[in-house]
C-alpha positions in Angstrom: 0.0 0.0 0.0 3.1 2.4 0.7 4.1 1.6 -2.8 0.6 2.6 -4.3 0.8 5.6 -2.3 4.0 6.7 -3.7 1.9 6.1 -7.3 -0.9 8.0 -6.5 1.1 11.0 -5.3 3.3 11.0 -8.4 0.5 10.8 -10.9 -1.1 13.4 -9.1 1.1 15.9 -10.3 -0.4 18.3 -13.1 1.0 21.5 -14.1 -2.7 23.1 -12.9 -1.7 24.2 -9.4 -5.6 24.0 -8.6 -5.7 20.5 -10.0 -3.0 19.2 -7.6 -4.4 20.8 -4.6 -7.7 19.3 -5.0 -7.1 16.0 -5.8 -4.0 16.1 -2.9 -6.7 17.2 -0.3 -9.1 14.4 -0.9 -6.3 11.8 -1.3 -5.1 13.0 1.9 -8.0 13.0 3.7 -7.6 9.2 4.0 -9.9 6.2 3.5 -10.1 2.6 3.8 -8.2 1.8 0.2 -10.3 -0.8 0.3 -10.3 -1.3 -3.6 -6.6 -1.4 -4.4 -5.8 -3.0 -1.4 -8.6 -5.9 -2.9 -6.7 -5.8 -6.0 -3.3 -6.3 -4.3 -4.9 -9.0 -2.2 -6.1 -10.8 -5.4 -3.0 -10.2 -6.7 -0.7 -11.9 -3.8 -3.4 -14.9 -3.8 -2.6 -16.2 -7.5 0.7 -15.1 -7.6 1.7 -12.1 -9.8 4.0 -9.4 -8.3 4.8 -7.8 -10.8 5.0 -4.0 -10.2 2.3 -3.4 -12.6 0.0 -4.0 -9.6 0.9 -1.0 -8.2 0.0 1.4 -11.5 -3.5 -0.2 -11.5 -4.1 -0.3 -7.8 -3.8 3.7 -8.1 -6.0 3.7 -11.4 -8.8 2.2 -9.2 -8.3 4.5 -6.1 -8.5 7.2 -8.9 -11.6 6.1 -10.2 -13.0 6.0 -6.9 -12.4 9.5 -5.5 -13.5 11.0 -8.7 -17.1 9.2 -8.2 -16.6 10.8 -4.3 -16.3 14.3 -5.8 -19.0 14.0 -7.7 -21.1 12.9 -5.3 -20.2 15.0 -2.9 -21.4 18.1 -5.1 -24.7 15.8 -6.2 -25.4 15.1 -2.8 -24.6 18.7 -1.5 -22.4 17.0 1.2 -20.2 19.2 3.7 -18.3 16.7 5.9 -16.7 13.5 4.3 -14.4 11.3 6.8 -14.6 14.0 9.5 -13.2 17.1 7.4 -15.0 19.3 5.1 -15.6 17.9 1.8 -13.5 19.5 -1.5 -16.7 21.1 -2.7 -17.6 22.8 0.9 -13.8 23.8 0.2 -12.9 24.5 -3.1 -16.4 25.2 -4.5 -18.7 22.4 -6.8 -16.7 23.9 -10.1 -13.5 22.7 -8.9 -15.0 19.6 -7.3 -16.6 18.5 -10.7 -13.3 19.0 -13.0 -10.7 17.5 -10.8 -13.2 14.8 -10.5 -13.0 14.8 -14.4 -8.9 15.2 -14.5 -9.0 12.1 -12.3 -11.1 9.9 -14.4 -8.7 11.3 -17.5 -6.1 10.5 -15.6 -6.9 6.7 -14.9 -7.6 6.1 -18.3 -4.1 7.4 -18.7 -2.5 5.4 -16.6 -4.8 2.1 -17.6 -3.4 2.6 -21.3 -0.1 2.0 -19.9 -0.6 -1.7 -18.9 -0.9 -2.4 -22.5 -3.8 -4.9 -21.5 -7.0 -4.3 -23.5 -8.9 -6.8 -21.3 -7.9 -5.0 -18.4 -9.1 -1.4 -20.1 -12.5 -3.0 -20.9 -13.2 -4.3 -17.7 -12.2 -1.0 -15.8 -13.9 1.1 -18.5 -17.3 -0.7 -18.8 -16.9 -0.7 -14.3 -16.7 3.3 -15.2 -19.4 3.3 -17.0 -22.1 1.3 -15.0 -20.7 3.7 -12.4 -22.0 6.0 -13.7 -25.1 4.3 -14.2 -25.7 3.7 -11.3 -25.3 6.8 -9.6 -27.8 8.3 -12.5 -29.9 5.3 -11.5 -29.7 6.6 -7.4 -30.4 9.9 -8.6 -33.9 9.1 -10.3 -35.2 7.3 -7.0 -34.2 9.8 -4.7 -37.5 10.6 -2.9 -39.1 7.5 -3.9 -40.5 5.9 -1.0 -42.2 3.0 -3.3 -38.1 1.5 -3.9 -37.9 -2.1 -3.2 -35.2 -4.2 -2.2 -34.4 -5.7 -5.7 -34.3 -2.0 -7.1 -32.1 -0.5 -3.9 -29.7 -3.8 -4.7 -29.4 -3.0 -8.1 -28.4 0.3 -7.5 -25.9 -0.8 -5.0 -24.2 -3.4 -7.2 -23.7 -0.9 -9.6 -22.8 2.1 -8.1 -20.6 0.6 -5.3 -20.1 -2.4 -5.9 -19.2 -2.6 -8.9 -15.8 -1.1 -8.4 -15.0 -3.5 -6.1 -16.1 -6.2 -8.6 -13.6 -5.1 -11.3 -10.3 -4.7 -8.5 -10.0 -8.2 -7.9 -11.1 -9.0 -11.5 -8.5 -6.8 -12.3 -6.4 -8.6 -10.3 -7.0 -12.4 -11.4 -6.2 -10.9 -14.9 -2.6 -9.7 -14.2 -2.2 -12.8 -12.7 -3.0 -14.8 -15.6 -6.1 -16.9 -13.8 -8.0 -19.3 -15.5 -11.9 -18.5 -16.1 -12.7 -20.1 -13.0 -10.1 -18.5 -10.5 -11.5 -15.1 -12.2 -14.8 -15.3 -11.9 -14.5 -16.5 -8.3 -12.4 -13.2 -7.7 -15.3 -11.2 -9.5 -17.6 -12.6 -7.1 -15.8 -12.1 -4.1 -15.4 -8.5 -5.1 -19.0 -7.9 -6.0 -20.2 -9.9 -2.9 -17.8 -7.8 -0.6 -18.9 -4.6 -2.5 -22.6 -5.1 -1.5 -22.4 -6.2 2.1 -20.0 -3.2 2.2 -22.4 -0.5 0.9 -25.3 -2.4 3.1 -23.8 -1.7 6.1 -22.8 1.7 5.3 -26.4 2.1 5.2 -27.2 0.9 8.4 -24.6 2.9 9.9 -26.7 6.6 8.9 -29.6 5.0 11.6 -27.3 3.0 14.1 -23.9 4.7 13.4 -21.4 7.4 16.1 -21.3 10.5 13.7 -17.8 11.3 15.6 -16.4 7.7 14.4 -18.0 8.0 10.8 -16.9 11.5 10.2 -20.6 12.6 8.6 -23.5 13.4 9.8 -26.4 11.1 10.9 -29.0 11.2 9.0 -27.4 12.0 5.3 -29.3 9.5 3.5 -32.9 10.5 4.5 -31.9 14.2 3.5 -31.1 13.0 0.5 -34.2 11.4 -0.1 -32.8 7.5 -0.6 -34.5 4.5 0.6 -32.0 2.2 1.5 -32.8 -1.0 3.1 -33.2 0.0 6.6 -36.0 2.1 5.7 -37.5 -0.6 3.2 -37.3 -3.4 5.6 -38.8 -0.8 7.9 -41.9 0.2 6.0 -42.3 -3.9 5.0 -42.4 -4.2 8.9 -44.3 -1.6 10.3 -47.6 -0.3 11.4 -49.8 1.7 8.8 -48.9 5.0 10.8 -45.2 3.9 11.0 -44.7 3.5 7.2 -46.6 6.7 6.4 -44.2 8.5 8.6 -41.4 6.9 6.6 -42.9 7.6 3.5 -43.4 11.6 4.0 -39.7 11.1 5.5 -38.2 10.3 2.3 -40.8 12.1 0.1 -39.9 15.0 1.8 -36.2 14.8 3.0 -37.5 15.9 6.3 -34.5 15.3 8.7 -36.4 16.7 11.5 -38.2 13.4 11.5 -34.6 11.6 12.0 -35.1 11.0 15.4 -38.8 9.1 15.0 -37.7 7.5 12.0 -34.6 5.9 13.8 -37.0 4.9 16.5 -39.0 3.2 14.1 -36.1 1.9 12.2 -34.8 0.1 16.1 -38.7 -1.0 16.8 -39.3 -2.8 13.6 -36.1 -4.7 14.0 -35.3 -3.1 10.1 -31.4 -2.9 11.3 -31.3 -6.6 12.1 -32.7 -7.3 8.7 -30.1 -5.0 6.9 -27.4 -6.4 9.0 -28.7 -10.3 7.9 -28.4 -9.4 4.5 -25.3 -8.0 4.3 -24.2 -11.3 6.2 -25.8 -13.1 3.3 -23.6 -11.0 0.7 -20.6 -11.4 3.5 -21.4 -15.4 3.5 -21.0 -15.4 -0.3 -17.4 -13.6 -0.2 -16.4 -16.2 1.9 -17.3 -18.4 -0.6 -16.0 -17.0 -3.3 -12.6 -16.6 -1.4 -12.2 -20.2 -0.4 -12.3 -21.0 -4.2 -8.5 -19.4 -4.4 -5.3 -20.9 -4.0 -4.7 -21.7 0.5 -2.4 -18.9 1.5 -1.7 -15.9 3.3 -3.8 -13.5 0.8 -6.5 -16.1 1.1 -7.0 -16.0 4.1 -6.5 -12.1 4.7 -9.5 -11.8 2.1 -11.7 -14.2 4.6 -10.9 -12.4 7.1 -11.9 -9.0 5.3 -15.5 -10.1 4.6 -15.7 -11.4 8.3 -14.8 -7.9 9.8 -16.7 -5.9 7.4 -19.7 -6.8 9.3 -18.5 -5.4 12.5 -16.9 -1.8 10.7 -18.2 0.9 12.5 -17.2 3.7 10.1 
């Protein structure tokens, strides 16, 4: 991870001073690194390490805090991981086109592996990104979202990402169809559970350990599955409060809306299914070759279901 650090802060450089300090104030704002570390992971496991790994460990990190950018301006967020975003900072015009320079700047950088597999896997992952976030967008308010159509925005928006790392990986290391398609799995099935439980965190979460605000998504207008599993569970009274909730982003509601969340046993659910998603990472992961890797990605999909930020 040192290494890809090293990456990202020399591909960062652009003759734009703006540019630079942008992108160096959301790169150094921190983060799990989740998705390169998944491809370095995948990587280890079968075998390859080469330092090739390293170039597209970055381009994925890339790729990932340009869809934080944007989404940050979309969402009209002002705190992301405990600091003030780079749009309450910079403004949403710089947000938005060093969001842009970073997706140019992946592409770049994904040319260089001289690997059109591995450009059509990251690119079409871009592009159902997108997709999904445009996807998000349309149902924000709707409180008539159901479970298979808050999934699908999930798997593509988030989870997706994830999907394509360890693909991404398995395909630098040469894998065979099978070994690949366990790693896509793994990734995708690690990517949901992930996203899940980020969602139960906005009802159940610390705001101090998360570093946002309580209460973001129902601002927002999303239904994710605590409030689904909520509205399937509740009283007639209950579930119209929800809905006006989310038709209305009325966060001054939060408070009954958690309590309703907490009474319906809607948390529980959420959790369950992310443990589903978690169950299938496992999986996934014991398809791979025994080994240290290995088992570092079992143990990633056991502990995401305890993260608290």
């Amino acid at each position: 991870m040192r290494a890809v650090d090293q990456v990202i802060s020399q591909r960062l450089n652009s003759g734009v001073p703006l540019v630079g300090q942008v992108s160096q104030y959301i790169i150094a704002a921190g983060g799990k690194r989740l998705r390169p570390a998944l491809l370095l992971m995948t990587c280890g496991a079968l075998g390859y390490q080469s330092t090739q790994r390293f170039n597209l460990a970055a381009v994925v990190e890339f790729i990932h805090t340009a869809t934080l950018l944007h989404d940050d301006v979309v969402d009209e967020s002002i705190l992301r991981r405990g600091n003030p975003t780079a749009n309450e900072t910079f403004g949403n015009p710089a947000s938005v086109l060093v969001g842009d320079f970073l997706y140019s700047r992946a592409f770049q950088m994904m040319v260089e592996a001289q690997n059109m597999r591995i450009m059509q896997v990251l690119a079409d992952a871009t592009n159902v990104i997108a997709e999904g976030e445009v996807m998000q967008l349309m149902n924000m308010h709707n409180a008539g979202l159901d479970e298979a159509g808050y999934l699908q925005v999930i798997r593509s928006k988030t989870a997706k990402l994830f999907e394509a790392s360890a693909r991404v990986g398995a395909i630098l290391a040469g894998a065979e169809p099978a070994l690949e398609e366990a790693c896509a799995e793994y990734g995708q099935a690690l990517g949901t559970a992930f996203q899940v439980i980020d969602d139960v965190l906005d009802y159940a979460g610390d705001a101090a350990v998360m570093g946002k605000s309580l209460g973001d998504d129902l601002r927002e207008g999303k239904a994710t599955l605590p409030l689904i599993a909520a509205m399937q569970r509740g009283s007639d009274s209950q579930r119209e409060l929800i809905r006006h909730a989310i038709e209305n982003g009325a966060t001054e509601q939060l408070e009954a809306v958690i309590a309703i969340v907490r009474e319906t046993g809607a948390l529980e659910v959420s959790r369950q299914a992310a443990a589903r998603e978690a169950g299938r990472a496992v999986a996934a992961a014991q398809r791979l070759p025994a080994g240290a890797h290995a088992d570092s990605l079992l143990q990633l999909a056991a502990q995401l279901l305890e993260r608290q930020s």
